[in-house]
PDB file of N, CA, C and O in Angstrom:
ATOM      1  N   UNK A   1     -14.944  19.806 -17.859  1.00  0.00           N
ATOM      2  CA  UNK A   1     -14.489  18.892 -16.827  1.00  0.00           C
ATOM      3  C   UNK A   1     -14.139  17.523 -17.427  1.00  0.00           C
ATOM      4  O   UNK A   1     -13.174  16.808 -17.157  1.00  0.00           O
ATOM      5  N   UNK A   2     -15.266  17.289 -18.417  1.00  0.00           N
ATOM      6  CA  UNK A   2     -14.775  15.863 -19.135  1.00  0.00           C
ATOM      7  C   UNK A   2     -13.199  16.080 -19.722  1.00  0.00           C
ATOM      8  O   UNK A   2     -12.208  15.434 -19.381  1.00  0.00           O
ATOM      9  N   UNK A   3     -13.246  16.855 -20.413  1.00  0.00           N
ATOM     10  CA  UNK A   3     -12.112  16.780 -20.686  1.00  0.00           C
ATOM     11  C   UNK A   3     -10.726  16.820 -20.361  1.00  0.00           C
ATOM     12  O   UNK A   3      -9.738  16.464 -21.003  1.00  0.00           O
ATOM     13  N   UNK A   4     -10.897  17.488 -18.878  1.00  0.00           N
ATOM     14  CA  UNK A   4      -9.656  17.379 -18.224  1.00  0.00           C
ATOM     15  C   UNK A   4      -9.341  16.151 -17.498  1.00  0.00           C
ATOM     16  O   UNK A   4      -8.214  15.903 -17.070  1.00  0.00           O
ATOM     17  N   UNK A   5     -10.447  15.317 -17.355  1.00  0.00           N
ATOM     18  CA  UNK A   5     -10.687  13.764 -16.746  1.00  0.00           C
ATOM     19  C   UNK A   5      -9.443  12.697 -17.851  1.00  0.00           C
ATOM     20  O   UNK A   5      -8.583  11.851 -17.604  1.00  0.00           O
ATOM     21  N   UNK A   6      -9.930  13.283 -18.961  1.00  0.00           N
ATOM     22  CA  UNK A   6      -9.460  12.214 -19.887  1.00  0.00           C
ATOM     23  C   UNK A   6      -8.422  12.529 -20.030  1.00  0.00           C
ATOM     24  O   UNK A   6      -7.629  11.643 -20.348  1.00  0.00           O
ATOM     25  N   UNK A   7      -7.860  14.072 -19.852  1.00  0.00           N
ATOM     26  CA  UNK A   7      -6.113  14.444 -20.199  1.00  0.00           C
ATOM     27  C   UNK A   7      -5.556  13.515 -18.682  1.00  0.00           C
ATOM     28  O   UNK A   7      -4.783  12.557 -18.704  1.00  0.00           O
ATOM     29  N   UNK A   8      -5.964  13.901 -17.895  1.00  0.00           N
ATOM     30  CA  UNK A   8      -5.446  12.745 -16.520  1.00  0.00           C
ATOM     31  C   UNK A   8      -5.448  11.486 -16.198  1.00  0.00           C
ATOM     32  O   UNK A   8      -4.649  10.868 -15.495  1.00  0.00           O
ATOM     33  N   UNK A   9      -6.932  10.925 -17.067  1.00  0.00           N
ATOM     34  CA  UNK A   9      -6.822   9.398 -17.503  1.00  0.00           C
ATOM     35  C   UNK A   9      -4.992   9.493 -18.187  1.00  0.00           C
ATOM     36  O   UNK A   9      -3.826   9.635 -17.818  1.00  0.00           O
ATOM     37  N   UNK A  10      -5.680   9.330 -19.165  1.00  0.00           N
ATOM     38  CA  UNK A  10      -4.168   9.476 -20.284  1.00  0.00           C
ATOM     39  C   UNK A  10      -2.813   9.873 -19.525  1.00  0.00           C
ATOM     40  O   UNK A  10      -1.737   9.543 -20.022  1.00  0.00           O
ATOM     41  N   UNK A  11      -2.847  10.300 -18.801  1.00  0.00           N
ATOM     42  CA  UNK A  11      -1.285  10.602 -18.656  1.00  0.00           C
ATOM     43  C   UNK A  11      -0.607  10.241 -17.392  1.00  0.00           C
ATOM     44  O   UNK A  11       0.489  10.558 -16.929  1.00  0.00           O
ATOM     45  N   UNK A  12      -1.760   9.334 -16.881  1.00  0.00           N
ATOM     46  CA  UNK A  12      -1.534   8.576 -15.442  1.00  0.00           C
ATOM     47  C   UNK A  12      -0.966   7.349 -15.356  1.00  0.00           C
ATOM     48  O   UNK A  12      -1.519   6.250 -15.398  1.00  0.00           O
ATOM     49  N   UNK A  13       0.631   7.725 -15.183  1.00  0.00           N
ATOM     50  CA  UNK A  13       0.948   6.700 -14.872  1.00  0.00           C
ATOM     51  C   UNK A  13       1.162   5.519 -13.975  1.00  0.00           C
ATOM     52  O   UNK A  13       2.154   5.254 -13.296  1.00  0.00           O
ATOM     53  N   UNK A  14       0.113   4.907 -14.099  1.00  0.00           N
ATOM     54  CA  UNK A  14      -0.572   3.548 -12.140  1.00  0.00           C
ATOM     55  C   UNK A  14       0.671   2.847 -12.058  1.00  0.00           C
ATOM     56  O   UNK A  14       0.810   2.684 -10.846  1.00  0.00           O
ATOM     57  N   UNK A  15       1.751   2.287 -12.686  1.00  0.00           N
ATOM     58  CA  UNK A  15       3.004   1.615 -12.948  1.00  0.00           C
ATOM     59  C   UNK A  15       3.833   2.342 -11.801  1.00  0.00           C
ATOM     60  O   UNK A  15       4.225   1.659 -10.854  1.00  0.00           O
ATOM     61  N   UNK A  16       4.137   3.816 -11.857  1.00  0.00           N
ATOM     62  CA  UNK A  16       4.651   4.446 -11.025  1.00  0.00           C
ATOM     63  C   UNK A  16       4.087   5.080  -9.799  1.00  0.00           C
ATOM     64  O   UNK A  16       4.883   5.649  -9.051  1.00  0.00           O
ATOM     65  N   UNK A  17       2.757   5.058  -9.477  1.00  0.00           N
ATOM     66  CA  UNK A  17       2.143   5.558  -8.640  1.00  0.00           C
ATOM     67  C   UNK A  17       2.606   5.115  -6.975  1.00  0.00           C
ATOM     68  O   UNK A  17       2.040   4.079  -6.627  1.00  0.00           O
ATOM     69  N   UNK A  18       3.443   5.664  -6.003  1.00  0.00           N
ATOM     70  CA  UNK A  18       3.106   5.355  -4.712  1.00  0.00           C
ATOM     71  C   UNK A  18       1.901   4.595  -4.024  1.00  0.00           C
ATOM     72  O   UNK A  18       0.774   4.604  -4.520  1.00  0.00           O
ATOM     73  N   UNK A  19       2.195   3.972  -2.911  1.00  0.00           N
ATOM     74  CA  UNK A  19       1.080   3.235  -1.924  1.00  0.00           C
ATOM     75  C   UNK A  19      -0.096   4.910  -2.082  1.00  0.00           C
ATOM     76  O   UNK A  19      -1.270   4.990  -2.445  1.00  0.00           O
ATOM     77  N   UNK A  20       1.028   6.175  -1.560  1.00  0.00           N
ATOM     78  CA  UNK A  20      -0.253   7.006  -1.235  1.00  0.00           C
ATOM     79  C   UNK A  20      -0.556   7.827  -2.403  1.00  0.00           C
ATOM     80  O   UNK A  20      -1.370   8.748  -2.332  1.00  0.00           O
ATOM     81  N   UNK A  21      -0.191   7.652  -3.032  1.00  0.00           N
ATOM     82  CA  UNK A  21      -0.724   8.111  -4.753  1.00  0.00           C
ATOM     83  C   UNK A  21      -1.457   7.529  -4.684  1.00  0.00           C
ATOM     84  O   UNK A  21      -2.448   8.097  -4.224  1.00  0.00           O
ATOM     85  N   UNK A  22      -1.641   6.164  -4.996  1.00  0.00           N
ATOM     86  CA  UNK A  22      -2.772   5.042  -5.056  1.00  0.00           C
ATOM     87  C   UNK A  22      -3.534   5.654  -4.495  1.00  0.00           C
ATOM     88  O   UNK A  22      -4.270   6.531  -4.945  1.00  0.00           O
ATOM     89  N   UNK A  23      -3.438   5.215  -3.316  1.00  0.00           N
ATOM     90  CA  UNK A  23      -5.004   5.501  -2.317  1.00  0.00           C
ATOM     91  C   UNK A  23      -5.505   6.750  -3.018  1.00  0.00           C
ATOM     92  O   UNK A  23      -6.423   6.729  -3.838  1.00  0.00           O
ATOM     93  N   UNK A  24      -4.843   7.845  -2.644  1.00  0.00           N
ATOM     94  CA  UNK A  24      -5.398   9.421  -3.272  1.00  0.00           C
ATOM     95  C   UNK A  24      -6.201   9.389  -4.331  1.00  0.00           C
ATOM     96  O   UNK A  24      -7.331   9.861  -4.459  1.00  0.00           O
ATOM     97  N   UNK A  25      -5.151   8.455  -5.516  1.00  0.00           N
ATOM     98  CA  UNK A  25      -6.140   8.337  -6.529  1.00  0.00           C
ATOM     99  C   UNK A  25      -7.441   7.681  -6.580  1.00  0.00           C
ATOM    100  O   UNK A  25      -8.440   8.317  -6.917  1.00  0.00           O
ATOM    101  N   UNK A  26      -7.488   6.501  -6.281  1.00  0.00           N
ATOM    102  CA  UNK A  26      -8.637   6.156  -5.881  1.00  0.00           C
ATOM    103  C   UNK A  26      -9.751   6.573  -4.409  1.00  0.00           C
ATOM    104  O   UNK A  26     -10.609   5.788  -4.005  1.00  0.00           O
ATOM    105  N   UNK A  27      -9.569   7.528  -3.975  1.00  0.00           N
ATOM    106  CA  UNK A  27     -10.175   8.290  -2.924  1.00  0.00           C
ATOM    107  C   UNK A  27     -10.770   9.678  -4.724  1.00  0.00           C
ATOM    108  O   UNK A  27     -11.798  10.197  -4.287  1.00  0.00           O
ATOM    109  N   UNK A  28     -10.649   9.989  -5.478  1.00  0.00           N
ATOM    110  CA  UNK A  28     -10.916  10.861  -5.854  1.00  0.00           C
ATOM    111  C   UNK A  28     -11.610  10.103  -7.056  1.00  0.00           C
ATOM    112  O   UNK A  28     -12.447  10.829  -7.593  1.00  0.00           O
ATOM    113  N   UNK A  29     -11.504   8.869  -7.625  1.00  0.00           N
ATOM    114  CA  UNK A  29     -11.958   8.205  -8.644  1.00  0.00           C
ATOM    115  C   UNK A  29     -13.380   8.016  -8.320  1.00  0.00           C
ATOM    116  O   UNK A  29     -14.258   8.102  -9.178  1.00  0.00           O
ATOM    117  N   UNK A  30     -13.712   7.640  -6.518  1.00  0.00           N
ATOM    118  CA  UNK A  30     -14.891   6.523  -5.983  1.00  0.00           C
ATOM    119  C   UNK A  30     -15.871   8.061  -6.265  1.00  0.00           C
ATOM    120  O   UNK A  30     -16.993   8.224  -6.743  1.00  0.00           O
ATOM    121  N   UNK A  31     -14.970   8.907  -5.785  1.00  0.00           N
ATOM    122  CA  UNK A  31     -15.636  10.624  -5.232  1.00  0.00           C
ATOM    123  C   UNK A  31     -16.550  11.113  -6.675  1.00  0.00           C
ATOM    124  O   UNK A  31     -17.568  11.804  -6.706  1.00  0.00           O
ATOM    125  N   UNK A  32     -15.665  10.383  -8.020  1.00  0.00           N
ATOM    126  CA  UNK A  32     -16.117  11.235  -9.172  1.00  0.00           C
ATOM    127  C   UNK A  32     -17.121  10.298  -9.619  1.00  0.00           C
ATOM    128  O   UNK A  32     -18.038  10.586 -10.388  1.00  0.00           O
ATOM    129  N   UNK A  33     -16.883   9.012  -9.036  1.00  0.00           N
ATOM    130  CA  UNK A  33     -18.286   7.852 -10.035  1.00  0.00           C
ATOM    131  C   UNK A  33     -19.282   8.199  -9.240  1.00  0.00           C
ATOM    132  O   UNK A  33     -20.451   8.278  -9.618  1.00  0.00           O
ATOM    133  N   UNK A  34     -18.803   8.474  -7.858  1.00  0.00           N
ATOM    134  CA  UNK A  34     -20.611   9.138  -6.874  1.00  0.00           C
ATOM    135  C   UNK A  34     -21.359  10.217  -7.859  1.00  0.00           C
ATOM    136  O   UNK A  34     -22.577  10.399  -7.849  1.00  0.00           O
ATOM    137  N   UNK A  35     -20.622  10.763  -8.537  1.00  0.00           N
ATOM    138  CA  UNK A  35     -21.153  12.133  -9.001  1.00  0.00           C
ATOM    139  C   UNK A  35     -21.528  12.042 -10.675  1.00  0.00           C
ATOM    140  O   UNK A  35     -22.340  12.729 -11.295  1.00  0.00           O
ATOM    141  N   UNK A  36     -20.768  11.100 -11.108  1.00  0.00           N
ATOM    142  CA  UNK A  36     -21.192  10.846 -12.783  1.00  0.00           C
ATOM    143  C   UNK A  36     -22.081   9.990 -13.071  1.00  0.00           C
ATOM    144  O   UNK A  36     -22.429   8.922 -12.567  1.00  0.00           O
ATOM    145  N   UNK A  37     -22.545  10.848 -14.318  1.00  0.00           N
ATOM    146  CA  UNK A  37     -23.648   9.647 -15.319  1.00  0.00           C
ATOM    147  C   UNK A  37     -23.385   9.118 -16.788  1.00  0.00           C
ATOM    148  O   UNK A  37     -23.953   8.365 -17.579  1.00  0.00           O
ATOM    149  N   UNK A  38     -22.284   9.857 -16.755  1.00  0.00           N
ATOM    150  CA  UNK A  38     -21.696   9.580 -18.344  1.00  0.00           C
ATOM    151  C   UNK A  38     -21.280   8.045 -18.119  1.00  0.00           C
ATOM    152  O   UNK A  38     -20.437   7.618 -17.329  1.00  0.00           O
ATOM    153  N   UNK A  39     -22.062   7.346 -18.986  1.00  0.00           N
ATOM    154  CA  UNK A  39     -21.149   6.180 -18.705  1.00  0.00           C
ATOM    155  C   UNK A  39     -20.275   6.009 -19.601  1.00  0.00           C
ATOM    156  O   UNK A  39     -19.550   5.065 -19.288  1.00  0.00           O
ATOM    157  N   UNK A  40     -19.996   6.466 -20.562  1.00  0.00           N
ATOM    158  CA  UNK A  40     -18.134   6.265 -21.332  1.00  0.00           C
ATOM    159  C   UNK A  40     -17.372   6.744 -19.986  1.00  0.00           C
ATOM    160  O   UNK A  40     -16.592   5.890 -19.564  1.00  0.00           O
ATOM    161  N   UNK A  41     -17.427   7.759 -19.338  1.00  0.00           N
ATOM    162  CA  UNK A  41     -16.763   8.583 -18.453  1.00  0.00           C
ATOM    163  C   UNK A  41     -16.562   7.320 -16.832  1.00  0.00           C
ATOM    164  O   UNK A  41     -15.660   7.254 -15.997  1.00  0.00           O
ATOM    165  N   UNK A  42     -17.846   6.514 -16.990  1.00  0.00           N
ATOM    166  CA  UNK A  42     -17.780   5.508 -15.914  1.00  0.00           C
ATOM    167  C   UNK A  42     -17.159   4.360 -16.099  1.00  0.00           C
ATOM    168  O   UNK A  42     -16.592   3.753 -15.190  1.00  0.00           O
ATOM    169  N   UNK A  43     -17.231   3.908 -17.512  1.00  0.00           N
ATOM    170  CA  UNK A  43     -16.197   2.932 -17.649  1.00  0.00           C
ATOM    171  C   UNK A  43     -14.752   3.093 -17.845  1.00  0.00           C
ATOM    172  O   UNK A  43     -13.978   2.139 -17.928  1.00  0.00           O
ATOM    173  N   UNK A  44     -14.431   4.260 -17.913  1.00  0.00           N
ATOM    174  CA  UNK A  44     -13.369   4.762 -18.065  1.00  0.00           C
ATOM    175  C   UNK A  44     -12.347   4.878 -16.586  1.00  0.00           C
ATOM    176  O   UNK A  44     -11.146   4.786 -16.329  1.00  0.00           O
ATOM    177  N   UNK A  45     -13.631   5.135 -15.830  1.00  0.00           N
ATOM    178  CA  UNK A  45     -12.931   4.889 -14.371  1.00  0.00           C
ATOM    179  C   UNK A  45     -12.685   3.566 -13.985  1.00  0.00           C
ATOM    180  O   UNK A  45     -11.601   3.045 -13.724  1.00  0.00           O
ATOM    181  N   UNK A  46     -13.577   3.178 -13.979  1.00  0.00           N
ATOM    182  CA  UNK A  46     -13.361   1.714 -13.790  1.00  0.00           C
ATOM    183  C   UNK A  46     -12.322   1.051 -14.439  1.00  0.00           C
ATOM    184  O   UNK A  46     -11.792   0.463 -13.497  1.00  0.00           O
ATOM    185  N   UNK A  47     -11.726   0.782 -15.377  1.00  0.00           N
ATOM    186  CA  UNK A  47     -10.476   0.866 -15.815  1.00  0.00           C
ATOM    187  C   UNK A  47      -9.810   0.936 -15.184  1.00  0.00           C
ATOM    188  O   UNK A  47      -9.518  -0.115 -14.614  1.00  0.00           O
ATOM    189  N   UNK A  48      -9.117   2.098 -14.820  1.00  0.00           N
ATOM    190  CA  UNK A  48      -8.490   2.884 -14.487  1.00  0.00           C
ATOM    191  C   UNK A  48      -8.639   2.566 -12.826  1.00  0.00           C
ATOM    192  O   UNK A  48      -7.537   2.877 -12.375  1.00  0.00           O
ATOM    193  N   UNK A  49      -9.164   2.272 -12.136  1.00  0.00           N
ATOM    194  CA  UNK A  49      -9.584   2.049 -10.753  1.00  0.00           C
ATOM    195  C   UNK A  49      -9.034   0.334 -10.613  1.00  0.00           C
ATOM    196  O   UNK A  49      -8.352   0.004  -9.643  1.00  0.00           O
ATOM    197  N   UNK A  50      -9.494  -0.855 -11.893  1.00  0.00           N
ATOM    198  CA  UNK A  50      -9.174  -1.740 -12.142  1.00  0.00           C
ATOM    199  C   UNK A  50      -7.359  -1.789 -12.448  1.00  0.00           C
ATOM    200  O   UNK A  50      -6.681  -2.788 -12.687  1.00  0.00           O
ATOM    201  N   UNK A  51      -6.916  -0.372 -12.340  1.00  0.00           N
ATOM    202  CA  UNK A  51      -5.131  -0.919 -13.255  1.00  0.00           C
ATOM    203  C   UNK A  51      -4.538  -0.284 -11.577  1.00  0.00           C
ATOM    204  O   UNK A  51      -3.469  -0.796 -11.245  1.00  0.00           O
ATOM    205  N   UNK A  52      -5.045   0.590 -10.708  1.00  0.00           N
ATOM    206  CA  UNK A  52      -4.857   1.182  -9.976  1.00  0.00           C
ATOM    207  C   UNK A  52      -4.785  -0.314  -8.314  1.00  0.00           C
ATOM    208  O   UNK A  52      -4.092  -0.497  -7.314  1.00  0.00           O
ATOM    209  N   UNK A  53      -5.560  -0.748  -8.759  1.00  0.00           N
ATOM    210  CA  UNK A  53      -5.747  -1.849  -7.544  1.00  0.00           C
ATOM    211  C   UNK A  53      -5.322  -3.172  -7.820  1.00  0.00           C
ATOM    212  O   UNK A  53      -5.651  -4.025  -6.995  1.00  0.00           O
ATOM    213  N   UNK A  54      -4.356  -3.681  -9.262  1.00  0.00           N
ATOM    214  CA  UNK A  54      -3.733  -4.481  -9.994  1.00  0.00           C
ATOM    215  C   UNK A  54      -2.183  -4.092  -9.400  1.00  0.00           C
ATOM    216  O   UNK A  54      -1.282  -4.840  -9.021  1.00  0.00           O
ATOM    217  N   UNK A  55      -2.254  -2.612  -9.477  1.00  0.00           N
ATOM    218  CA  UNK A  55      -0.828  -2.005  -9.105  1.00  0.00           C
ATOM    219  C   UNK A  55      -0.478  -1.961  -7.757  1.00  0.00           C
ATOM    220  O   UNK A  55       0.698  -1.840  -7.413  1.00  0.00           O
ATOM    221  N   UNK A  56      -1.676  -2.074  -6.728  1.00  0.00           N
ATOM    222  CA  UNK A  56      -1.106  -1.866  -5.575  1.00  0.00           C
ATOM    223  C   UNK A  56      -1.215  -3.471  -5.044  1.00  0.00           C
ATOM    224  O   UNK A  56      -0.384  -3.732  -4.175  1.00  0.00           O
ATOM    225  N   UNK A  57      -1.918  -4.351  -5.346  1.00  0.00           N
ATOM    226  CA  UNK A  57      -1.560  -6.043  -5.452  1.00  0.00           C
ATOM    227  C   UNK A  57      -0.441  -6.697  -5.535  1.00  0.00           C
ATOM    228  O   UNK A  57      -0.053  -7.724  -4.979  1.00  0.00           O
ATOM    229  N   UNK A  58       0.235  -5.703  -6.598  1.00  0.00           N
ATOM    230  CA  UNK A  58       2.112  -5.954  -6.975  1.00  0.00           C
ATOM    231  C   UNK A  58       2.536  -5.036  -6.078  1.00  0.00           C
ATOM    232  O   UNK A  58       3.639  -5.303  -5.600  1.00  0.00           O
ATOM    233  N   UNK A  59       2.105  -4.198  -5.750  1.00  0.00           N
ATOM    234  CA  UNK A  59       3.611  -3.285  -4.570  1.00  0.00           C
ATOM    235  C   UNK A  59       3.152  -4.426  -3.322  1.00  0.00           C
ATOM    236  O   UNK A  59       4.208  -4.893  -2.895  1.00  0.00           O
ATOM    237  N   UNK A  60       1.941  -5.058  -2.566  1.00  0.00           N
ATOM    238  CA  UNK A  60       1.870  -5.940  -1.897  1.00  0.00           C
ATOM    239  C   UNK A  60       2.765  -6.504  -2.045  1.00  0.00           C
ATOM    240  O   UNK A  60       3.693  -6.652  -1.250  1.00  0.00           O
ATOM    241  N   UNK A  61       2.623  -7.009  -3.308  1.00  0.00           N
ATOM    242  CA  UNK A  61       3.368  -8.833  -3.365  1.00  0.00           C
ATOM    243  C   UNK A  61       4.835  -8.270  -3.489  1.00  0.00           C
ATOM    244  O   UNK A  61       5.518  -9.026  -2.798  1.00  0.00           O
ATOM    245  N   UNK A  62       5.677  -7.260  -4.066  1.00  0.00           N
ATOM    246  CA  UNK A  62       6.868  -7.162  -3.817  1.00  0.00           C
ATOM    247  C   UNK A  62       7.342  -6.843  -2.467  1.00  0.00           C
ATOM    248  O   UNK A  62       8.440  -7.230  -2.066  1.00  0.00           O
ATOM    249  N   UNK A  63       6.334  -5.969  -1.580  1.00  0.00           N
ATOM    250  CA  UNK A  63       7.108  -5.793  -0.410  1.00  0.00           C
ATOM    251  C   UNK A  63       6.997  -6.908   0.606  1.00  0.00           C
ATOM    252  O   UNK A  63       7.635  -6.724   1.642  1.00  0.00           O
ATOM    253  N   UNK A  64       6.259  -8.105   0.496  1.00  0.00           N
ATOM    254  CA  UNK A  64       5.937  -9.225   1.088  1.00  0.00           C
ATOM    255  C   UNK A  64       7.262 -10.031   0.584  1.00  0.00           C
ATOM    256  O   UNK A  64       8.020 -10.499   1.433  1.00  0.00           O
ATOM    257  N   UNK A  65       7.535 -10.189  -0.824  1.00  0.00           N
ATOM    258  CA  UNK A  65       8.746 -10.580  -1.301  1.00  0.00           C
ATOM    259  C   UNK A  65       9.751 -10.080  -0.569  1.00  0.00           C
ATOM    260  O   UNK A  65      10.678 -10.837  -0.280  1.00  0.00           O
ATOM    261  N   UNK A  66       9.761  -9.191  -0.282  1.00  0.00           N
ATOM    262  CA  UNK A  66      10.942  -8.034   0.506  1.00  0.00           C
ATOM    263  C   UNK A  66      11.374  -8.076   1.786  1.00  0.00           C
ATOM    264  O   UNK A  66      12.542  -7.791   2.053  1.00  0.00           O
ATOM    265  N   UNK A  67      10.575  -8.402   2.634  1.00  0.00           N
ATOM    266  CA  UNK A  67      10.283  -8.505   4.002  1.00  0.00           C
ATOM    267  C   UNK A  67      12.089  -9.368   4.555  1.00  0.00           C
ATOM    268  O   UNK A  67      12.422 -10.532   4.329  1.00  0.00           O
ATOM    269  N   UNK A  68      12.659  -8.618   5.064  1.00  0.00           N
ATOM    270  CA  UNK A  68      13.587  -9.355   5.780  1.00  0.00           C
ATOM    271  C   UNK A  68      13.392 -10.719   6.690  1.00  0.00           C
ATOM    272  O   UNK A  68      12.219 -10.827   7.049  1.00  0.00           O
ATOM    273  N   UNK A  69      13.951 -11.421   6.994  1.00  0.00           N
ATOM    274  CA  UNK A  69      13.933 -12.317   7.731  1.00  0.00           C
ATOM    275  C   UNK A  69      12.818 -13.731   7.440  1.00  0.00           C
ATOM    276  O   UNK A  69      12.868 -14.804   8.043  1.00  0.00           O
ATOM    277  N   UNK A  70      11.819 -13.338   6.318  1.00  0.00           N
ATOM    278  CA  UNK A  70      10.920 -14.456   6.167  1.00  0.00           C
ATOM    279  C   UNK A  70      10.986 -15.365   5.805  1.00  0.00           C
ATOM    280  O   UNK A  70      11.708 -15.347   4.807  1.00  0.00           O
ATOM    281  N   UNK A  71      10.542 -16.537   6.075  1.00  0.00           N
ATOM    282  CA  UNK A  71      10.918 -17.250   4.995  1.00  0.00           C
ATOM    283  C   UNK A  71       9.522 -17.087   3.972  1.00  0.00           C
ATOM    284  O   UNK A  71       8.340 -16.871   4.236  1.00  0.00           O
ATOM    285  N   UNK A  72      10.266 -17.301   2.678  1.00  0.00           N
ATOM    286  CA  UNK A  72       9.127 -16.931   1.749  1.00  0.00           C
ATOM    287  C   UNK A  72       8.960 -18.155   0.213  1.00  0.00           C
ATOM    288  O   UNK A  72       9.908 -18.647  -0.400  1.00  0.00           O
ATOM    289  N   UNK A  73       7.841 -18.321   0.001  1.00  0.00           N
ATOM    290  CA  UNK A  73       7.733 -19.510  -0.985  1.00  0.00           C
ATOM    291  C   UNK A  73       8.672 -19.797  -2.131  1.00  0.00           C
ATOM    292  O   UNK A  73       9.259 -20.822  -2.479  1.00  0.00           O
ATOM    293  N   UNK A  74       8.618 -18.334  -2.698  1.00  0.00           N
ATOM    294  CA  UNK A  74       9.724 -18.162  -3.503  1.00  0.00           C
ATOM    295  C   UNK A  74      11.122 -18.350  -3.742  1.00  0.00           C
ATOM    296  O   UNK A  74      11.714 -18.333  -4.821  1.00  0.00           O
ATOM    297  N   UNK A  75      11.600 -18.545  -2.503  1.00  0.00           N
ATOM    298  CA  UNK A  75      13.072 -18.105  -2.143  1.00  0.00           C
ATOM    299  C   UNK A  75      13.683 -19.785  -2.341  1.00  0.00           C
ATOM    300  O   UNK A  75      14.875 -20.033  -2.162  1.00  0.00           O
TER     301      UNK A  75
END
């Protein structure tokens, strides 16, 4: 099982992940730290939970950028 954790660490790309990718993913990350004791395996999530909620901060802030009609700080 460890090891298929880490082939999916590794090849997850959070950059491209959807709003509901996101969530999913982290609905299955919280599910696996309830259940682990490895802690290489726990910091590893965490990471990974940390790049996952960095990524959905920026799909925020771009679709707030996005928003028709606003006025926005940026603009």
């Amino acid at each position: 099982m460890a090891r298929l954790i880490d082939y999916i660490m590794e090849s997850l790309e959070v950059d491209q992940l959807t709003l509901a990718e996101a969530d999913e993913a982290l609905f299955y990350i919280d599910l696996h730290l309830d259940q682990d004791s490895d802690i290489a395996e726990v910091i590893q999530l965490f990471q990974v939970k940390s790049k996952i909620l960095d990524h959905l901060t920026q799909l925020g802030n771009e679709k707030f950028l996005t928003l028709p009609g606003q006025n926005h700080i940026f603009s």
